[in-house]
Backbone bond lengths (Angstrom), bond angles and torsions (degrees), N, CA, C in turn:
res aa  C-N    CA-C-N  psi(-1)  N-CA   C-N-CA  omega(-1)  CA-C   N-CA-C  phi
1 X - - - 1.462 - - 1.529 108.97 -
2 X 1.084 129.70 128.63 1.293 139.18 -170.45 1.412 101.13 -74.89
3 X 1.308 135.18 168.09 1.143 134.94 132.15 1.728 157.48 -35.90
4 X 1.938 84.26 -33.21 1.580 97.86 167.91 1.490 104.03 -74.58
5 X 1.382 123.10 -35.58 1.290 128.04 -162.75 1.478 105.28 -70.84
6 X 1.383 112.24 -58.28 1.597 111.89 172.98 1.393 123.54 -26.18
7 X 1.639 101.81 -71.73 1.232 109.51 172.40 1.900 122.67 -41.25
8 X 1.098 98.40 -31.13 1.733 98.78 -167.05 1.285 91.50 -103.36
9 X 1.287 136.53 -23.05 1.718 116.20 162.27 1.305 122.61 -101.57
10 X 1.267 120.44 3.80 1.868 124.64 -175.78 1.679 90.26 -122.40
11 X 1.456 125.39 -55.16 1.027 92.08 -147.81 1.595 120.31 -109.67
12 X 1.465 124.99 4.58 1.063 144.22 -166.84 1.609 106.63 -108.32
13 X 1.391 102.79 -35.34 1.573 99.86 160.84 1.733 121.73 -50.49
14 X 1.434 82.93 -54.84 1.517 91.20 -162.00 2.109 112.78 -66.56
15 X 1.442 102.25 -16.42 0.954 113.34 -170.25 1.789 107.41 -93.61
16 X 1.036 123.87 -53.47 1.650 143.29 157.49 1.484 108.51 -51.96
17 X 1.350 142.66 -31.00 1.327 132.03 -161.17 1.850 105.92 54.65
18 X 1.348 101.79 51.70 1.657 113.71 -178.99 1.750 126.93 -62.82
19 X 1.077 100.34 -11.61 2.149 121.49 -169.21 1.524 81.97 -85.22
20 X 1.152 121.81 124.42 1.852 135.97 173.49 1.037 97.95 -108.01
21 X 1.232 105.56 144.81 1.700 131.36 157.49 2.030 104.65 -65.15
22 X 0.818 99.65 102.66 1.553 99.64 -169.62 1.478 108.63 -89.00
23 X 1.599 100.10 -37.35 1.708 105.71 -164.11 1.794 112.22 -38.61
24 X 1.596 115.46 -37.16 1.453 114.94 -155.18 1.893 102.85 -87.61
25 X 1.463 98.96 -13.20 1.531 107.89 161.49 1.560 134.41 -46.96
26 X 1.165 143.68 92.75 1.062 127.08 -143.11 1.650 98.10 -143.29
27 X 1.389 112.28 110.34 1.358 130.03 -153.00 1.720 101.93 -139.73
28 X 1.163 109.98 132.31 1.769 120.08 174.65 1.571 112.34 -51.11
29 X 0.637 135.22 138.88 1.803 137.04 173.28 1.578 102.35 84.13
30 X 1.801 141.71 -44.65 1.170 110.19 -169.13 1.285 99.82 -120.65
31 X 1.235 121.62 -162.59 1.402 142.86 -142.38 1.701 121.54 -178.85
32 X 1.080 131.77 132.93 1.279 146.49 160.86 1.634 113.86 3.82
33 X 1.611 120.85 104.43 1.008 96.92 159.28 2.152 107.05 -128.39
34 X 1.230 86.31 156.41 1.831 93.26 -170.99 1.737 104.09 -115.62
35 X 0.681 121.60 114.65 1.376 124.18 167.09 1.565 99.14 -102.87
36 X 1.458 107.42 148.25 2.013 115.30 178.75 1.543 89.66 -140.50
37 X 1.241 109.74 63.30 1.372 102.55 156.85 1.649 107.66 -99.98
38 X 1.553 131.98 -15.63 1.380 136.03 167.29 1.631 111.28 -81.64
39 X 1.110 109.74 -176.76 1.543 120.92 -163.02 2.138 94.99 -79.38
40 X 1.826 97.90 -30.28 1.374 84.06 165.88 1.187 113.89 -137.75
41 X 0.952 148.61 129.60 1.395 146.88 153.50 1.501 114.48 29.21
42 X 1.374 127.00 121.73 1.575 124.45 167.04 1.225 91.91 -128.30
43 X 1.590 118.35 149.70 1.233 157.79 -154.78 1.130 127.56 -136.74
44 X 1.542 114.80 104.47 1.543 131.70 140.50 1.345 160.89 -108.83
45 X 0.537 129.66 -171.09 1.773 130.66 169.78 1.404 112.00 -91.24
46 X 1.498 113.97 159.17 1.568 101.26 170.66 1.675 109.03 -170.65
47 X 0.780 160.77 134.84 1.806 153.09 132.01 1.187 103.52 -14.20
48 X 1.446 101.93 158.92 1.382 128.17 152.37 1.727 103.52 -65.38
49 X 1.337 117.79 -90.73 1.613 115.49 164.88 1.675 105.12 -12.27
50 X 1.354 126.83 -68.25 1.693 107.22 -148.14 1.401 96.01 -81.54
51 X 1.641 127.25 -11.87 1.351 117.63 156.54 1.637 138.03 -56.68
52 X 1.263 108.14 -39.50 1.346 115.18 178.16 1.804 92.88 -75.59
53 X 1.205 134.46 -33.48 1.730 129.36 -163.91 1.757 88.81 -75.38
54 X 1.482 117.10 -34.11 1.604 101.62 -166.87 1.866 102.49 -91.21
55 X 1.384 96.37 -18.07 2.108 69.45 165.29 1.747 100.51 -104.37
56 X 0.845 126.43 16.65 1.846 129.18 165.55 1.694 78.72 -59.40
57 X 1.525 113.86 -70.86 1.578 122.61 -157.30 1.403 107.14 -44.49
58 X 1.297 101.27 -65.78 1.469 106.03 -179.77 1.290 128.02 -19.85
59 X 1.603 97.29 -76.49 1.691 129.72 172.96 1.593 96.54 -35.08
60 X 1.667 128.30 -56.92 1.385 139.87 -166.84 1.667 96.35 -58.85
61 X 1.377 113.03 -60.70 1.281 134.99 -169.24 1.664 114.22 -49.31
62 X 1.290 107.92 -44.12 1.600 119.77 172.70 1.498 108.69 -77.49
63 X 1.384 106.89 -33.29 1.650 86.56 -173.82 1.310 109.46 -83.07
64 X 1.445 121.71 -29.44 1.622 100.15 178.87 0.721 127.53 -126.53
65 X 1.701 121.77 30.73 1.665 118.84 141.72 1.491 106.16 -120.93
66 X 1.390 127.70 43.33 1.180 148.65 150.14 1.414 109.61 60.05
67 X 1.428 112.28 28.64 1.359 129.09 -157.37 1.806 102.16 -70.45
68 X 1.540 112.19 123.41 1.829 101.01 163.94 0.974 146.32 -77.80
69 X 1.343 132.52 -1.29 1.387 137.44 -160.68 1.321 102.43 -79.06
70 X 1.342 101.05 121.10 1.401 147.03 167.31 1.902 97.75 -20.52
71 X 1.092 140.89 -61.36 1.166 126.28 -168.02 1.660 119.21 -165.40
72 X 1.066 158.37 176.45 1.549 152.33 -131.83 1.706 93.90 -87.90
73 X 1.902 94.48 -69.96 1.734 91.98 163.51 1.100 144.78 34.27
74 X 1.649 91.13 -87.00 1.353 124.85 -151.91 1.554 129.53 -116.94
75 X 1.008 107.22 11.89 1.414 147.88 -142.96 1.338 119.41 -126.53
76 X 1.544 126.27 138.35 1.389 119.74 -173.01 1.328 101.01 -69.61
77 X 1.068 158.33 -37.49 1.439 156.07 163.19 1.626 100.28 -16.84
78 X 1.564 122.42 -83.95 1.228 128.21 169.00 1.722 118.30 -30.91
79 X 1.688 110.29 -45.37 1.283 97.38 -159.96 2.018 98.73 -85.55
80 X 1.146 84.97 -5.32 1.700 89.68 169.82 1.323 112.99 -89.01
81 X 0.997 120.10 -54.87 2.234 124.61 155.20 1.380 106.94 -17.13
82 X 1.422 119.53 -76.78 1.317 127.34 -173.13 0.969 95.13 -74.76
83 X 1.704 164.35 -91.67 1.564 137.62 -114.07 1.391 95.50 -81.29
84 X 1.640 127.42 -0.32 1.964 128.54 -179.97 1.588 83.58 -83.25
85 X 1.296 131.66 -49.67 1.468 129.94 -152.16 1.386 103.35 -81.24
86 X 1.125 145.47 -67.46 0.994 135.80 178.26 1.257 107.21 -53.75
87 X 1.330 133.13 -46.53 1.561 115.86 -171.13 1.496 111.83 -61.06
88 X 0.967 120.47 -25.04 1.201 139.19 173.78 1.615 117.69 -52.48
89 X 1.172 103.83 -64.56 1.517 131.10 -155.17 1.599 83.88 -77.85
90 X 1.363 130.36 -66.95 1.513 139.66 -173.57 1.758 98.91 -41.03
91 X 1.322 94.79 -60.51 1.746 100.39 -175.94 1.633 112.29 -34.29
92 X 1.078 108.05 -51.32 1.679 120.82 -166.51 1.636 113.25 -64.09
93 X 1.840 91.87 -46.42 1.183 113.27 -161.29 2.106 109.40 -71.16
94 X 1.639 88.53 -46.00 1.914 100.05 168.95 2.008 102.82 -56.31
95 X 0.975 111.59 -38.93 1.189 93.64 -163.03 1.740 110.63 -117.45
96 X 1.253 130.12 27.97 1.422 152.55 179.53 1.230 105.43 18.66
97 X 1.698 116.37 81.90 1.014 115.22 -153.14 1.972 103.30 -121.20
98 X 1.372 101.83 107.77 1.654 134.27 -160.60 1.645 86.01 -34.15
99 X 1.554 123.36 -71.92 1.425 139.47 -176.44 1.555 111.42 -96.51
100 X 0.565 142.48 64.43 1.990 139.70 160.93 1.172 101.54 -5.23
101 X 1.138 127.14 -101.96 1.167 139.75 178.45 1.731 137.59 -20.25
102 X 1.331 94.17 -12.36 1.242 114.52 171.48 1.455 135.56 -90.90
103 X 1.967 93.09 -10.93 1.793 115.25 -164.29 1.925 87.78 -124.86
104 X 1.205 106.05 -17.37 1.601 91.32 -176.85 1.776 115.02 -139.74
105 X 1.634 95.64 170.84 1.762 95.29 -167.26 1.414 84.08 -100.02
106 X 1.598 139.52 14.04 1.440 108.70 -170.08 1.653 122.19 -53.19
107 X 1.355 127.79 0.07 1.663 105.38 -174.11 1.584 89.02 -127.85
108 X 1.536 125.70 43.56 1.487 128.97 172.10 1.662 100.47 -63.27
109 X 1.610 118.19 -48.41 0.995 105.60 -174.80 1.859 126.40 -88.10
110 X 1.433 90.86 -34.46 1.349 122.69 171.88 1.786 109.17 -28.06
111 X 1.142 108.62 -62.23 1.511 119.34 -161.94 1.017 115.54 -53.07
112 X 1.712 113.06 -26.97 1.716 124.87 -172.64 1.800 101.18 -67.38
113 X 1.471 121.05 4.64 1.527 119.64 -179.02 1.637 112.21 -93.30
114 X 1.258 98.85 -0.45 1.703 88.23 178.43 1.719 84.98 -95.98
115 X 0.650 174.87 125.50 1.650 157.68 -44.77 1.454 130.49 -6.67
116 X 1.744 111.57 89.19 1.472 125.37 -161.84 2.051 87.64 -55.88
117 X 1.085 130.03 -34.81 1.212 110.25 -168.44 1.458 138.48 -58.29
118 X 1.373 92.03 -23.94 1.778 120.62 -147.87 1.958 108.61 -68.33
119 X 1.703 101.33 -26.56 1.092 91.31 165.63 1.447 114.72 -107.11
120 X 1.227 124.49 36.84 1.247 122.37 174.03 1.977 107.53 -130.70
121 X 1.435 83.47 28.29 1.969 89.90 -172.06 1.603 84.77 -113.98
122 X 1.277 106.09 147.72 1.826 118.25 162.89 0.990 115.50 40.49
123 X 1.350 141.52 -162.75 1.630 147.95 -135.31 1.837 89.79 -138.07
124 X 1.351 90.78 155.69 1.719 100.72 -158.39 1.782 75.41 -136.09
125 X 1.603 107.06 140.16 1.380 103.32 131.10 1.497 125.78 -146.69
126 X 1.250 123.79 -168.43 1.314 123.25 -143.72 1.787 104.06 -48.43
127 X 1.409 114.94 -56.88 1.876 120.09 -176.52 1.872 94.39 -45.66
128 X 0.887 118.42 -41.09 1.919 113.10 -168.91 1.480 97.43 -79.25
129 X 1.594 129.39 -52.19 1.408 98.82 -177.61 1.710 113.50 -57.81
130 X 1.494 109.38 -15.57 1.567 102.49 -163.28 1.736 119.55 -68.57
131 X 1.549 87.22 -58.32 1.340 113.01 163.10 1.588 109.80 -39.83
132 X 1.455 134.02 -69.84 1.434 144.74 167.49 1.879 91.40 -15.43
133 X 1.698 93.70 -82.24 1.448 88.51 -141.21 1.645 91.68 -72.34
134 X 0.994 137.87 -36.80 1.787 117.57 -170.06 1.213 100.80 -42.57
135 X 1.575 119.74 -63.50 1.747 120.72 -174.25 1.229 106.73 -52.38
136 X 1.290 129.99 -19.79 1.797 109.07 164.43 1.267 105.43 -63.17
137 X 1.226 125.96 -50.10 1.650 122.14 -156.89 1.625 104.85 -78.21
138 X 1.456 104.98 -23.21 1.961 96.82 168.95 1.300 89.54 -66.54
139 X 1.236 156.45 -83.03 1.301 152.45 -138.57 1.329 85.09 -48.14
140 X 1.154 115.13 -86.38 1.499 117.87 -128.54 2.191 95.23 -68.25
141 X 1.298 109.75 -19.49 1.829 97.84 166.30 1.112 105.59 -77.86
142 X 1.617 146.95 -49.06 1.248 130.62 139.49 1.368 124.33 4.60
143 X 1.446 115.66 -88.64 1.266 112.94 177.57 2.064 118.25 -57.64
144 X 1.263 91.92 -44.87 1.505 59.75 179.36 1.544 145.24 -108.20
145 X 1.272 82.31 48.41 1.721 120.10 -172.27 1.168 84.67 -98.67
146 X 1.256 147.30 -56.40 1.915 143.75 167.56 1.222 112.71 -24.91
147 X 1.696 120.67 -79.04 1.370 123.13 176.75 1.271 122.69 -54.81
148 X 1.589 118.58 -28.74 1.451 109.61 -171.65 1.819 98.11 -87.25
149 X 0.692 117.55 4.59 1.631 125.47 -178.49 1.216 89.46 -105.61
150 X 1.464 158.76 -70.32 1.185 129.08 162.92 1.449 147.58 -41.17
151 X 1.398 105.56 -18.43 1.388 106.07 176.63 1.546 104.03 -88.13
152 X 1.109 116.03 -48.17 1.611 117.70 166.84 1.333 113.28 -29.00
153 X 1.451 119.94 -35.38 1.501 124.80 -153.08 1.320 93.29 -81.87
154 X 1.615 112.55 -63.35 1.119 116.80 172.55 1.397 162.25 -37.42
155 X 1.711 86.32 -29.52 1.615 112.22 172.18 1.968 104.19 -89.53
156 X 1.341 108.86 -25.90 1.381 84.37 165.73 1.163 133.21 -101.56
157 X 1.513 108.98 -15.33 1.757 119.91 139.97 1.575 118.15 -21.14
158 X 1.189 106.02 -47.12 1.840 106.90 -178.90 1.403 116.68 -84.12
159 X 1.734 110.85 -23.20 1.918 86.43 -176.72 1.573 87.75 110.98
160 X 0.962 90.63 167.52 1.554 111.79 171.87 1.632 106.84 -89.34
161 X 1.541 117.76 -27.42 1.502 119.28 -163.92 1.691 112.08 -98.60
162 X 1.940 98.59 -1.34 1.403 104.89 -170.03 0.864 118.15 92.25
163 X 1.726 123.63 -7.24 1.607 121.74 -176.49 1.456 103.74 -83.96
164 X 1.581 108.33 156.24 1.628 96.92 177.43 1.889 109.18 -96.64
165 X 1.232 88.62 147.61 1.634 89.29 -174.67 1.944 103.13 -103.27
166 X 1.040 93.97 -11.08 1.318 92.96 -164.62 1.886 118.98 -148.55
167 X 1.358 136.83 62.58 1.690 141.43 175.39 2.023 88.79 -2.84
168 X 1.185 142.33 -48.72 1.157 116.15 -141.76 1.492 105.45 -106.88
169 X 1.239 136.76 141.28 1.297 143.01 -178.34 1.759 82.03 -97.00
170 X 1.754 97.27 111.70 1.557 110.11 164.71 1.310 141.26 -85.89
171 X 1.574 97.61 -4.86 1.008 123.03 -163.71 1.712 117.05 -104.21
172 X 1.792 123.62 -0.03 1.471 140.74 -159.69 1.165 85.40 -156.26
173 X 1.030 115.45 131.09 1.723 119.82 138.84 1.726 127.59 -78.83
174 X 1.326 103.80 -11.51 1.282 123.38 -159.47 1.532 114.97 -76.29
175 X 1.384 107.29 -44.58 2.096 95.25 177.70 1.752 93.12 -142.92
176 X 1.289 120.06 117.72 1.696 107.26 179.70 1.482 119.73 -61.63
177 X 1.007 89.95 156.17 1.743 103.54 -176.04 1.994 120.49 -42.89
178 X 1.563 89.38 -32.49 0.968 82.73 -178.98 1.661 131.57 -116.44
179 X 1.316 131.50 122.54 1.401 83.21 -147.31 1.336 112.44 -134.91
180 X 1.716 112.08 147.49 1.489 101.74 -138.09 1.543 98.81 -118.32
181 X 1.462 108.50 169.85 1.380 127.24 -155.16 1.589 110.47 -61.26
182 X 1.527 124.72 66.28 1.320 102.95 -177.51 1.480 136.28 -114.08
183 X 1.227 126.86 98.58 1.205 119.70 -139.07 1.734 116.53 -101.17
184 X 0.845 137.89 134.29 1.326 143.30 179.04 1.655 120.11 -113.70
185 X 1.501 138.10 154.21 1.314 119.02 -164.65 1.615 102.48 -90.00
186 X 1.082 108.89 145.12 1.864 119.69 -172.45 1.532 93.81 -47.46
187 X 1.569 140.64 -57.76 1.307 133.42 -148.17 1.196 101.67 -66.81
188 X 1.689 124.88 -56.78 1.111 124.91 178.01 1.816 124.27 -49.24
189 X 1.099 114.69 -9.60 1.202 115.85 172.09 1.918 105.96 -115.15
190 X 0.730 86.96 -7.34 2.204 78.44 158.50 1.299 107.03 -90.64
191 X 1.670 110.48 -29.31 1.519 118.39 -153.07 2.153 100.43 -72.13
192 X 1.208 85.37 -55.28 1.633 100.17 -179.47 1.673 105.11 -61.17
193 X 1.457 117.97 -48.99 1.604 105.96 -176.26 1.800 115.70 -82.34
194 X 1.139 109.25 12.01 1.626 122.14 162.48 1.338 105.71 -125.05
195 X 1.433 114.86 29.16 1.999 108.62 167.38 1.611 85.98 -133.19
196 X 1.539 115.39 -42.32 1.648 113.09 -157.86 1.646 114.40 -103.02
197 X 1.466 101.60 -15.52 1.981 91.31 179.40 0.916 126.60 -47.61
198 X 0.904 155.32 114.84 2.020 155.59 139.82 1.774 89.18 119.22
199 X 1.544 124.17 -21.26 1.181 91.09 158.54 1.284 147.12 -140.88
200 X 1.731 112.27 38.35 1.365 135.24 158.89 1.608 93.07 -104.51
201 X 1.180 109.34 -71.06 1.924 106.16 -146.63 2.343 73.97 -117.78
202 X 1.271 105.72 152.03 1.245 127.22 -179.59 1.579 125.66 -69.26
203 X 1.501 100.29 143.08 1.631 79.77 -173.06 1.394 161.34 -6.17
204 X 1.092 140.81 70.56 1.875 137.94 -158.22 1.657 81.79 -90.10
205 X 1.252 111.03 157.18 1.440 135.72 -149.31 1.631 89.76 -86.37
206 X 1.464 97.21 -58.48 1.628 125.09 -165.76 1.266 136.37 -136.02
207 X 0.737 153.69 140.34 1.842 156.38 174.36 1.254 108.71 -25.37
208 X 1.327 105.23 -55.96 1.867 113.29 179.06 1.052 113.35 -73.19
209 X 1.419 114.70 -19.23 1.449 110.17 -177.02 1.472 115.63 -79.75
210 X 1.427 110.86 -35.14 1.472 118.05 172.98 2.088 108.90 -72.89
211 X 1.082 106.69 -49.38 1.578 109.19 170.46 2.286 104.98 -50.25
212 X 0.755 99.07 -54.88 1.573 111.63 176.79 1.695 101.67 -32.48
213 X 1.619 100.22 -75.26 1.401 131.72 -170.93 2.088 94.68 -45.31
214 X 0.919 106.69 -63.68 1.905 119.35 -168.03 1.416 105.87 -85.75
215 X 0.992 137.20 -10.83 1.532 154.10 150.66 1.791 106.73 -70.55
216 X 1.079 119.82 -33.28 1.635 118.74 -170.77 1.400 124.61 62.79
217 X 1.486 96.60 33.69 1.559 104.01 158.38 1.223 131.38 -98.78
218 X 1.499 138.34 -179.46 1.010 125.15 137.80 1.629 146.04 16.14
219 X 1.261 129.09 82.49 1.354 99.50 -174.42 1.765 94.26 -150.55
220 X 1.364 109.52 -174.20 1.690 117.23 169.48 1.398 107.06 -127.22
221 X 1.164 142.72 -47.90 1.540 132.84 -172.45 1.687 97.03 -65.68
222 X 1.473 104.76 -172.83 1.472 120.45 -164.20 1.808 106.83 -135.11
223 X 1.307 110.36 152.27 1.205 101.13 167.49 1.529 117.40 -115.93
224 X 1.693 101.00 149.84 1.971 86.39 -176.41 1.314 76.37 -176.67
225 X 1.420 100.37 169.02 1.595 117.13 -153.50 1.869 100.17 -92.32
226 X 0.974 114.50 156.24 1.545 111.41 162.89 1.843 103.06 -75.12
227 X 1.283 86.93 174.52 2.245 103.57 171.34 1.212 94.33 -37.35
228 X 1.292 117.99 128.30 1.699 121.40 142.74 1.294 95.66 84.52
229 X 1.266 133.13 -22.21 1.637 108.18 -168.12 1.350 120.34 -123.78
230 X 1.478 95.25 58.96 1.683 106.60 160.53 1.805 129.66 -63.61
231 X 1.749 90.46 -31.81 1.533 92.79 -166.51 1.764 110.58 -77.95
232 X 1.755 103.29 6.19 1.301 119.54 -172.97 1.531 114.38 -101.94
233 X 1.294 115.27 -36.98 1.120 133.90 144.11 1.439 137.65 -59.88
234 X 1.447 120.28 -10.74 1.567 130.76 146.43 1.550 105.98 -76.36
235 X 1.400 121.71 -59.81 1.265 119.13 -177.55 1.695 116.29 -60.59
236 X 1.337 120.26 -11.62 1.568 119.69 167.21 1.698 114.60 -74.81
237 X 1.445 89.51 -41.82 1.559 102.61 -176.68 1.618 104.76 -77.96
238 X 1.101 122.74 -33.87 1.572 108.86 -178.58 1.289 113.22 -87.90
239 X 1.149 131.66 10.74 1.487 148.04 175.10 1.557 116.84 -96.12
240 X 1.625 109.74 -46.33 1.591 102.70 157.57 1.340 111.56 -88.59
241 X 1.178 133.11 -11.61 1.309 122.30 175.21 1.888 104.65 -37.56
242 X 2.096 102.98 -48.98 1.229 113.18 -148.72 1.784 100.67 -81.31
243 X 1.209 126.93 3.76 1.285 133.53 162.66 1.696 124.95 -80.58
244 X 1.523 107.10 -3.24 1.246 95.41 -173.56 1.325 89.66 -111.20
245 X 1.566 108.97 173.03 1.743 120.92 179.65 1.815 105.48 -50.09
246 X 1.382 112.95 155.53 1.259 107.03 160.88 1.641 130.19 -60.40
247 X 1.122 106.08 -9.12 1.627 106.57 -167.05 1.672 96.08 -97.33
248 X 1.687 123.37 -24.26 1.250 111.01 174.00 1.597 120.58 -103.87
249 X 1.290 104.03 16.48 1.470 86.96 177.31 1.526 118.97 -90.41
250 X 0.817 108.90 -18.45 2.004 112.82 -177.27 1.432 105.56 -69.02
251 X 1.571 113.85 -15.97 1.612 117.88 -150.36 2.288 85.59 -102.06
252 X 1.459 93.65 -38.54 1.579 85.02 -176.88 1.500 108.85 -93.93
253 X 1.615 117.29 -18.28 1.379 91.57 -177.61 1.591 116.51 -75.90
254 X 1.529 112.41 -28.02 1.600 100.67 166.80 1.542 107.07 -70.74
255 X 1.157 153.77 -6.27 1.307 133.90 171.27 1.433 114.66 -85.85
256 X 1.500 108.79 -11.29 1.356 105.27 -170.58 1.821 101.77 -106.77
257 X 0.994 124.65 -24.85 1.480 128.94 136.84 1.286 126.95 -26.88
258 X 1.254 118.92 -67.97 1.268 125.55 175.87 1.578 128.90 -56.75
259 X 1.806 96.11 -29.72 1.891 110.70 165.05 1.691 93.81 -48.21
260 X 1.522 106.07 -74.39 1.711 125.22 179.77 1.016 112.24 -16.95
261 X 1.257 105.74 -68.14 1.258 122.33 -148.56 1.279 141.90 65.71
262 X 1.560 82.66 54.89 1.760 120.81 175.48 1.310 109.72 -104.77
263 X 1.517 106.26 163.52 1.496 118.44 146.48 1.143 139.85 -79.96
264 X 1.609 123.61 116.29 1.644 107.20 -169.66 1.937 122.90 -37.39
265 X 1.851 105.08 -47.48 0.963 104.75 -177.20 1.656 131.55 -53.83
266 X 1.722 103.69 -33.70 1.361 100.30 -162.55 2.130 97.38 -92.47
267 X 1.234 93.67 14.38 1.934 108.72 170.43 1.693 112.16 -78.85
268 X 1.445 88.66 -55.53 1.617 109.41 171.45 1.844 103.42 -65.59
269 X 1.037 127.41 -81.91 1.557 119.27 169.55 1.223 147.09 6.31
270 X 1.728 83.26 -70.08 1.708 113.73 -158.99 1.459 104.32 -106.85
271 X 1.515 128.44 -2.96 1.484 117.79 -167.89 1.356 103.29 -69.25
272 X 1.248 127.64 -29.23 1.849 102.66 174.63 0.887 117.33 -110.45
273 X 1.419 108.14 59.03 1.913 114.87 148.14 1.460 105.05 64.76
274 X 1.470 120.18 -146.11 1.644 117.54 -154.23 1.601 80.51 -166.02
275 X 1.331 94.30 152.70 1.497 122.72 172.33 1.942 120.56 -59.96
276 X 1.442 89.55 -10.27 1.547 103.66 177.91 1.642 113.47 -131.11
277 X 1.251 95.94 52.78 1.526 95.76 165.52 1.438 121.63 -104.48
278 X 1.358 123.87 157.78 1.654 123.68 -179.87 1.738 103.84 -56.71
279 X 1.013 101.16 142.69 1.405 113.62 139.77 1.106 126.00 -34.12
280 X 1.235 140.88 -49.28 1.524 137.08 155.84 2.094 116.23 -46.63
281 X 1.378 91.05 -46.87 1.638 90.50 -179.10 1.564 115.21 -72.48
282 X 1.196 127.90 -27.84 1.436 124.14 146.76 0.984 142.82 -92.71
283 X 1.217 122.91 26.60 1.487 149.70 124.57 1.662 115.87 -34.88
284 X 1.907 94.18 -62.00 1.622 119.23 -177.43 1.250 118.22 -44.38
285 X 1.549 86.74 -40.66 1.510 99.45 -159.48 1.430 111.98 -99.48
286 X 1.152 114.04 -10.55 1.407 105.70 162.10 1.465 105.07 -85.80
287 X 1.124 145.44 -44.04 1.287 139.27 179.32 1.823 102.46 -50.41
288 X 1.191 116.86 -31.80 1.330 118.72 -145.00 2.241 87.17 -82.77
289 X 1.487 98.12 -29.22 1.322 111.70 174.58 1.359 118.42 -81.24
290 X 1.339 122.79 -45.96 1.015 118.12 145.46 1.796 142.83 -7.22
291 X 1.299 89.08 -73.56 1.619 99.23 -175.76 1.787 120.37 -82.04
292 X 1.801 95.50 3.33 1.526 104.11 -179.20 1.601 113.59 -100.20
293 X 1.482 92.31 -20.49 1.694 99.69 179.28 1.227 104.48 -67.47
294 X 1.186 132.62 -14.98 1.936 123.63 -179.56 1.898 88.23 -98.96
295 X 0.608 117.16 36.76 1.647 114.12 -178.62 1.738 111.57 -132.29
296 X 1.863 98.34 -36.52 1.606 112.39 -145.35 2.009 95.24 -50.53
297 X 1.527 108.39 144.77 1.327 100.55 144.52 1.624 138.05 -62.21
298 X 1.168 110.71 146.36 1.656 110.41 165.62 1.194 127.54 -76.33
């Protein structure tokens, strides 16, 4: 156990009263989770998905360090789940932090789980399953320290009577409160997140997740450019900008900026690159033109 870890699972708990009452939390996608591996019950949140990845571990965990415990529960697996989740979730929550992900490494290890293989490659022992599963549970309090910070926003956005007092969720920068009809054609958005993932704009989990994100709904991952390729990522964004009606594009390209964390102006500007770009970057960008001309409006 490292030192950073100590501190954020021995000693900040004990000092903060960090273990939440989770049950009255009530967030879209997760649900209640109880582990009784302590004298009482500790409490988190969790997915369906990061459920089946934490008894994958388990199952991994029992077979090859011959470990007995009776079931996920009860089990250091769990008590490593929860002291990642709450440390997690507390982290965000002490310091109200707009982007998570931007101030911490909690899913350094975590991420290696969207690869069904990873625990079925080479020899594991006890510090690697540990490490594994805590960094799931920073992720996943991470993440759902996002949504529950939006729904919060939202419910006091409305008033007590449901009326809205206010169009802007002040509390996220991430999807506005309100959210408006913007539609793009399905191909063109498989087409770009099977030409551009991991290497225009950075990992998106899923298809929907990237349609979600450029749609202005709902979502949990983030968008942002890979190394070097911002001026590719203005020219993506000022390209669907030009698919939506005139009356909505000014309204999404600053909202979709602000995901970025760009400036509308230097979007409008800078989308066709510079007279001194590699050969590789106008490559991009003709492909990136390419695949919009079967899209362009009339």
């Amino acid at each position: 156990m490292t030192p950073y870890d100590f501190f954020q699972e021995k000693i900040l708990p004990w000092f903060k009263g960090d273990y939440q009452e989770f049950s009255s939390k009530t967030v879209d996608g997760y649900f209640l989770y109880i582990a009784i591996w302590d004298k009482e019950p500790r409490q988190a949140m969790i997915t369906t998905n990061a459920l089946a990845l934490l008894q994958r571990i388990f199952d991994r965990h029992s077979e090859s360090t011959g470990n007995k415990e009776a079931g996920l529960l009860s089990s250091q697996v769990s008590r490593w789940y929860v002291n990642g989740f709450t440390s997690a979730y507390n982290y965000c929550r002490r310091y109200d932090l707009d982007h998570p992900f931007k101030h911490t490494d909690f899913a350094q290890w975590s991420v290696k789980l969207n690869s069904s293989d990873d625990l079925e490659r080479g020899e594991w022992n006890l510090d690697m399953f540990r490490r594994y599963t805590i960094n799931l549970g920073r992720r996943e309090g991470t993440l759902f320290y996002v949504p529950e910070k939006e729904s919060c926003a939202g419910q006091m956005a409305n008033g007590q009577n449901g009326q809205s007092k206010d169009n802007t969720n002040k509390f996220s920068p991430i999807v506005s409160k309100v959210e408006n009809d913007y539609h793009f054609p399905n191909d063109l958005m498989e087409e770009l997140y099977k030409s551009f993932n991991g290497k225009i704009f950075k990992n998106i989990t899923t298809p929907e997740e990237f349609k979600s994100i450029i749609t202005r709904r709902s979502h949990i991952d983030y968008l942002s450019e890979c190394s070097q390729k911002r001026m590719l990522m203005y020219k993506i964004l000022h390209e669907l900008s030009l698919l939506l009606p005139e009356n909505l594009r000014a309204t999404w390209l600053e909202d979709i900026a602000k995901e970025c964390g760009y400036k509308v102006e230097n979007i409008n500007k800078k989308h066709n690159g510079s007279d001194s770009a590699t050969e590789e970057h106008r490559e991009k960008m003709k492909q990136i033109d390419h695949i919009f001309c079967k899209y362009s409006r009339s």
